[in-house]
C-alpha positions in Angstrom: -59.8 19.2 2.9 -58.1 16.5 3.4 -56.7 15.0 6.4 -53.5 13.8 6.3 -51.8 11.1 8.5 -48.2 11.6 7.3 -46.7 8.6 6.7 -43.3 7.3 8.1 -43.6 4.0 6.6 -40.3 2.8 7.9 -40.0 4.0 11.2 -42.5 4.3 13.6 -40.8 4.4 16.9 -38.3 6.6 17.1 -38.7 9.9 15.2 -40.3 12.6 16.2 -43.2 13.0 16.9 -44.4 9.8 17.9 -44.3 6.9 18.2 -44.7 4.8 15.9 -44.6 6.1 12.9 -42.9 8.5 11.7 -45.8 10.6 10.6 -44.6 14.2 11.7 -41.2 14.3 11.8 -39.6 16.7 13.8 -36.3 18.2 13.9 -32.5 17.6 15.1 -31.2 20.6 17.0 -29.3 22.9 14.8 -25.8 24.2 14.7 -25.5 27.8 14.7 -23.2 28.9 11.7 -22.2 31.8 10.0 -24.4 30.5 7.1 -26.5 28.5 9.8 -30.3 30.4 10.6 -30.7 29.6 14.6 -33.3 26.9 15.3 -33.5 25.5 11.6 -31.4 21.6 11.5 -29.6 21.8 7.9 -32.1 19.8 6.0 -35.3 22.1 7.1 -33.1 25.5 6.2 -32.3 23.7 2.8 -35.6 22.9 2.1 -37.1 26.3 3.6 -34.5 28.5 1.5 -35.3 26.8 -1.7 -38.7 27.2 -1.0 -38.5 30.9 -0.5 -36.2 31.7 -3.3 -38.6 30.0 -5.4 -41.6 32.0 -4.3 -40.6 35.3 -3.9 -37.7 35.2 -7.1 -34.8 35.9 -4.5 -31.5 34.5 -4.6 -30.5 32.0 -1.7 -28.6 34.4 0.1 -31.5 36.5 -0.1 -33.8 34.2 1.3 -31.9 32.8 4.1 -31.3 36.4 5.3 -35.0 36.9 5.4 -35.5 33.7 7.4 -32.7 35.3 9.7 -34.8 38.0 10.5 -38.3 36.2 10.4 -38.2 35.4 14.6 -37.4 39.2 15.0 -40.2 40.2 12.7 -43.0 38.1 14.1 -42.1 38.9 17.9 -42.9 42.8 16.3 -46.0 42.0 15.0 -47.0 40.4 17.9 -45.8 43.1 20.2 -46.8 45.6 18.4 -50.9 44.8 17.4 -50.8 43.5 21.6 -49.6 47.4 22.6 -52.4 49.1 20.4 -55.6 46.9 20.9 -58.1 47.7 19.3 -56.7 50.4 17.5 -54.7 47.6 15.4 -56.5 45.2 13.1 -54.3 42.4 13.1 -50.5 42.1 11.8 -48.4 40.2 9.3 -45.3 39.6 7.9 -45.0 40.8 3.8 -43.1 39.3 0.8 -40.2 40.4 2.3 -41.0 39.6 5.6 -41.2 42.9 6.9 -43.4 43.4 10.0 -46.5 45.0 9.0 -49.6 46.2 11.3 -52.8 47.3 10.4 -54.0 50.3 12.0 -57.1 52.4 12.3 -55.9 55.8 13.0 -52.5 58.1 12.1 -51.5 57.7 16.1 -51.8 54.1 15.8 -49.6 54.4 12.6 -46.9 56.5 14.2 -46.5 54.2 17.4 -46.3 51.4 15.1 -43.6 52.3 13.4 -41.7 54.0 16.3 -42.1 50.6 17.4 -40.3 48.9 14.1 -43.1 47.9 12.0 -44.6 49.0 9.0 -48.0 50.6 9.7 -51.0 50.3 7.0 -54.4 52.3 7.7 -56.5 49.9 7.0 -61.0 50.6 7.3 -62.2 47.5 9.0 -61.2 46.6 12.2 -60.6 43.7 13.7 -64.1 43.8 15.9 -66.2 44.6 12.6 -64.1 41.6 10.6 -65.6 39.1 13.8 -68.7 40.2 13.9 -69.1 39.3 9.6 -67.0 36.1 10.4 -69.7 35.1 13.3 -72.4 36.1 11.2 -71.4 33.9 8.3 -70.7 31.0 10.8 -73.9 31.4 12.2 -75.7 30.2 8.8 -75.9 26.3 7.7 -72.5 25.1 7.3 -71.6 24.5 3.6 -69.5 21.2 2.7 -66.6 22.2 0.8 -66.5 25.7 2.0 -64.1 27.6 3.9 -64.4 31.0 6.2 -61.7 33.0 6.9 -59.5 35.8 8.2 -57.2 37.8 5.1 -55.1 40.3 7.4 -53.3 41.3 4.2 -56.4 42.5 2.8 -58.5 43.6 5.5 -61.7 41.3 5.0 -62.8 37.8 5.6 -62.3 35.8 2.7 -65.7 32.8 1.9 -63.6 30.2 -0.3 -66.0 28.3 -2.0 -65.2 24.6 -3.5 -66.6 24.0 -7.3 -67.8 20.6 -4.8 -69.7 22.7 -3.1 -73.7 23.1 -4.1 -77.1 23.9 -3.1 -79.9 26.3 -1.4 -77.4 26.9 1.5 -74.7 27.9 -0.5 -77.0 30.5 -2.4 -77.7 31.8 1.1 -74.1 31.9 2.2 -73.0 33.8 -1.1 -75.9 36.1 -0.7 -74.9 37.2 2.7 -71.2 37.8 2.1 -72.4 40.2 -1.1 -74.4 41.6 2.7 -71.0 42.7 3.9 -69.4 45.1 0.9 -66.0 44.9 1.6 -65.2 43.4 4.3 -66.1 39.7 3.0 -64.9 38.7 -0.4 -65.7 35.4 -2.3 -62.8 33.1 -3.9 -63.7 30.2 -6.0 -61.4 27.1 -6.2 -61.3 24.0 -7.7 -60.9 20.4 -5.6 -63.4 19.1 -2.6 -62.2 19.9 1.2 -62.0 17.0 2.9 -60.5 15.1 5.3 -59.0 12.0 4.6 -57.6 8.6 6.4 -56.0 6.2 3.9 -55.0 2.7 4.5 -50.9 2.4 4.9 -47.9 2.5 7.1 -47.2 5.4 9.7 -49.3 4.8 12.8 -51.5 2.6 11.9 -55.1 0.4 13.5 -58.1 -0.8 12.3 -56.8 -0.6 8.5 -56.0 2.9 9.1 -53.1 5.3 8.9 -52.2 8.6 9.9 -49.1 10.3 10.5 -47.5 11.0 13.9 -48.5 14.8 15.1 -46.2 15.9 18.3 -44.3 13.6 21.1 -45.4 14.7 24.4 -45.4 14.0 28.0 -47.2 13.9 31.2 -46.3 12.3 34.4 -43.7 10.3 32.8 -46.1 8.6 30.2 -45.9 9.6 26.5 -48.6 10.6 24.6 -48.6 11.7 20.9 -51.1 14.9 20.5 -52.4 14.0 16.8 -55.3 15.1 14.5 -58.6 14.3 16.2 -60.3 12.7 13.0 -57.8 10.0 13.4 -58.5 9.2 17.0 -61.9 10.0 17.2 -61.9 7.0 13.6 -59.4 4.4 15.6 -59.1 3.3 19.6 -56.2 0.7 19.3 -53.0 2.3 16.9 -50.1 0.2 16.7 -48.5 2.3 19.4 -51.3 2.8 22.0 -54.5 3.4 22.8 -56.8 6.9 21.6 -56.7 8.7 24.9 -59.2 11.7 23.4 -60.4 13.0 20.5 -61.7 16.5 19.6 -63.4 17.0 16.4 -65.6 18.4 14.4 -65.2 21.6 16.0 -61.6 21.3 17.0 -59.2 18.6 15.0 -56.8 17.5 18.0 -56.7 14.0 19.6 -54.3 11.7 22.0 -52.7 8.7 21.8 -51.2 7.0 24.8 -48.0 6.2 23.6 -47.6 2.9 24.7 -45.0 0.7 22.5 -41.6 3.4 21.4 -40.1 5.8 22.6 -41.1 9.8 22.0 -38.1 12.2 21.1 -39.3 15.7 20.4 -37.9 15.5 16.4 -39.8 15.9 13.4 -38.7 12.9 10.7 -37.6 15.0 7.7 -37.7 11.4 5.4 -34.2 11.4 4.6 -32.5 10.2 7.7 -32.2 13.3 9.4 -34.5 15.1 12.1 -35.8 18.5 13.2 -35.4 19.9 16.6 -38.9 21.1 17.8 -38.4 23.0 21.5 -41.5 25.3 21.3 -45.0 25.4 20.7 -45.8 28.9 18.9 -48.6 31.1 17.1 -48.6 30.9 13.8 -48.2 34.7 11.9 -49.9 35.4 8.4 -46.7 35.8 6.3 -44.3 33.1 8.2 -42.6 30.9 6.4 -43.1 27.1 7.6 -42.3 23.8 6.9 -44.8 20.8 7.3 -43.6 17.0 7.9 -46.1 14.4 6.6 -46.0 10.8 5.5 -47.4 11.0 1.9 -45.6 14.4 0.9 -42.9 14.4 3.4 -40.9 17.6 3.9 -42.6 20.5 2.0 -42.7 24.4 2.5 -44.1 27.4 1.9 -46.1 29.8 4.0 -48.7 31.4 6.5 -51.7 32.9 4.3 -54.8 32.8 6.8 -55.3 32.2 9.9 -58.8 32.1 12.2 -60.5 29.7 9.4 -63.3 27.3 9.3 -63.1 24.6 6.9 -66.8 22.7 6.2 -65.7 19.1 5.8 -68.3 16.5 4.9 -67.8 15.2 8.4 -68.1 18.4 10.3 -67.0 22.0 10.7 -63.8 22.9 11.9 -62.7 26.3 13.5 -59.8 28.5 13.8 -57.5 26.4 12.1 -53.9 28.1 10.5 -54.5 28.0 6.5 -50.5 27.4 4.4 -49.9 27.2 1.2 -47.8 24.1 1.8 -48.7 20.9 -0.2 -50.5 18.2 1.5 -51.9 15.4 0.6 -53.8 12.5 2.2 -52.1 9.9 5.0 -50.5 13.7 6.1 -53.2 14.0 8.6 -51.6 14.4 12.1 -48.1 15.6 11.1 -46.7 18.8 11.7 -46.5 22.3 11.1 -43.4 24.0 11.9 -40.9 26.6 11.5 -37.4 25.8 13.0 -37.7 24.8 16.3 -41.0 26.2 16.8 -44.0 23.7 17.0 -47.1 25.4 15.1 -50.1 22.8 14.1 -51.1 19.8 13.0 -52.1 18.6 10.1 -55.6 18.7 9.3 -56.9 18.5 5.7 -56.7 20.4 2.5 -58.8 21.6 -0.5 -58.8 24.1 -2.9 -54.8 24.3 -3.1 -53.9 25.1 0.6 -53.8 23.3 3.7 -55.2 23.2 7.1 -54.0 22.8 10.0 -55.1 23.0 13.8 -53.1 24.9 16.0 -50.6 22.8 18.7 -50.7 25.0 21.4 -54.6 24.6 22.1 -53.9 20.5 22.0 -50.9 20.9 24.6 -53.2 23.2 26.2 -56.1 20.7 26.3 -54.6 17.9 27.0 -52.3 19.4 29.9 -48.9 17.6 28.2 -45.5 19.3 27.3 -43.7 19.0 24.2 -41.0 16.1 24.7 
């Protein structure tokens, strides 16, 4: 998987979500229109719409209509799979971004759709689904693997790397065949790794990454960033590494010292993103990410709860998109409108990773600038 400091070559100061660089850009308040989705500045709807028309063969008026609704949808899910417990088995949005639930028993189905969601009965729940994740973590961590929850399916998911070899592999594989159904096994091509390239963006040491989220405390700004970059570098152009969490987590700090912090993502084309909220992440969602090597891409939500194996160290619950990343990304963000979601941490295997903001605000005891 690979880490991407996103790369703001030109600016570092002023953009979003840090200082100095320009790695995460976040986004310029919108203007609510009649053709205007709330939340979304004109250049991330643009990019989002085209996205989504692409993916799902739907015309742009189609799309933006769906991206409408998508706040709507994921409040549902949430609300929904929080009022059942245990008799739900987790939630998503589909192609269409309708809110779906899975449930365990017809009652459970008929509350969920009084409720305004689509129920599916689904076998496994969400406790039996831990207890093979757990059981899979438990075993020697695998470079170049990944281990994750597939609402949409109903199963944990083992995606194994054609990088990935050896005895604990053949163990790994043989104890997700342990679990029948509820753990299935995708092959993909292309290490996981994390990766720091030399470059612009925020920069120290002959490293770059890309600017994560502008925050505050106390007065002081920080900029909450991937943890592999300020665990790798103490002195960035813009400040000092104030903390660093990773392997295990992938969120850091950076005191930031030398610009100013607004709370924008940099979009790369002289425009910005709005970001007012930090926010979960729902399987289905669409999102936007903001990195220096790839810039603005989009696409969507397809895991969540998964640990990646890189070569330097495991990583857990991390948000798993289908949005392209590359490496100097690692530390931008992960959005959708207004709403905050991760930062970047890696990629492999044709998705990308990406550690949740909220626990970093959470962490860290900051607020979103």
């Amino acid at each position: 998987m690979t880490k991407s400091p996103s790369r703001t070559p030109r600016r570092l100061a002023t953009t979003a979500a840090v200082a100095g660089l320009a790695a995460f850009g976040l986004i310029a308040p919108s203007t609510a229109s009649a053709t205007g989705i709330d939340g979304y500045g004109a250049s991330v709807q643009h990019a989002a719409v085209s996205s989504l028309a692409a993916d799902a063969h739907v015309s742009a008026a189609e799309a933006t209509a769906q991206l409408r609704a998508q706040q709507a949808a994921t409040d549902t899910v949430h609300a929904v799979t929080g009022a059942l417990g245990q008799r739900a088995a987790g939630g998503y949005l589909d192609a269409k971004g309708t809110p779906t639930v899975n449930v365990l028993d017809a009652a459970a189905a008929d509350q969920a759709r009084a409720a305004g969601a689509v129920a599916k009965v689904v076998r496994h729940s969400s406790a039996q689904l831990a207890d093979a994740q757990g059981a899979l973590q438990a075993l020697p961590a695998v470079t170049h693997t990944a281990i994750g929850l597939d609402e949409q399916a109903n199963r944990i998911v083992v995606t194994v790397s054609d990088a990935a070899k050896g005895p604990a592999l053949d163990r790994l594989l043989a104890a997700a065949r342990g679990f029948g159904e509820r753990v299935a096994v995708e092959h993909v091509t292309g290490a996981m790794h994390t990766a720091i390239y030399n470059g612009e963006a925020i920069t120290g040491g002959g490293t770059r990454c890309s600017v994560g989220f502008n925050t505050n405390k106390g007065g002081q700004n920080y900029i909450v960033d991937a943890g592999h970059c300020t665990r790798a570098v103490s002195q960035w152009n813009v400040g000092p590494s104030q903390g660093a969490s990773f392997p295990g987590n992938d969120y850091g700090l950076i005191r930031n010292s030398n610009s100013t912090g607004p709370g924008e993502v940099s979009l790369y084309n002289g425009s910005t993103q709005r970001i007012s909220s930090a926010a979960t992440a729902t399987v289905g969602e669409r999102i936007c990410k903001s990195g220096s090597t790839t810039r603005l891409t989009c696409g969507s939500v397809t895991r969540t709860n998964v640990t990646v194996n890189y070569s330097e160290g495991s990583v857990s619950q991390l948000i798993q998109t289908s949005a392209s990343v590359n490496p100097g990304d690692s530390g931008g963000c992960l959005f959708d409108g207004s709403k905050g979601l991760g930062i970047t941490s890696g990629m492999g295997g044709g998705s990308s990773y990406f550690q949740p903001v909220g626990e970093a605000l959470s962490a860290y005891g900051v607020s979103l600038n």
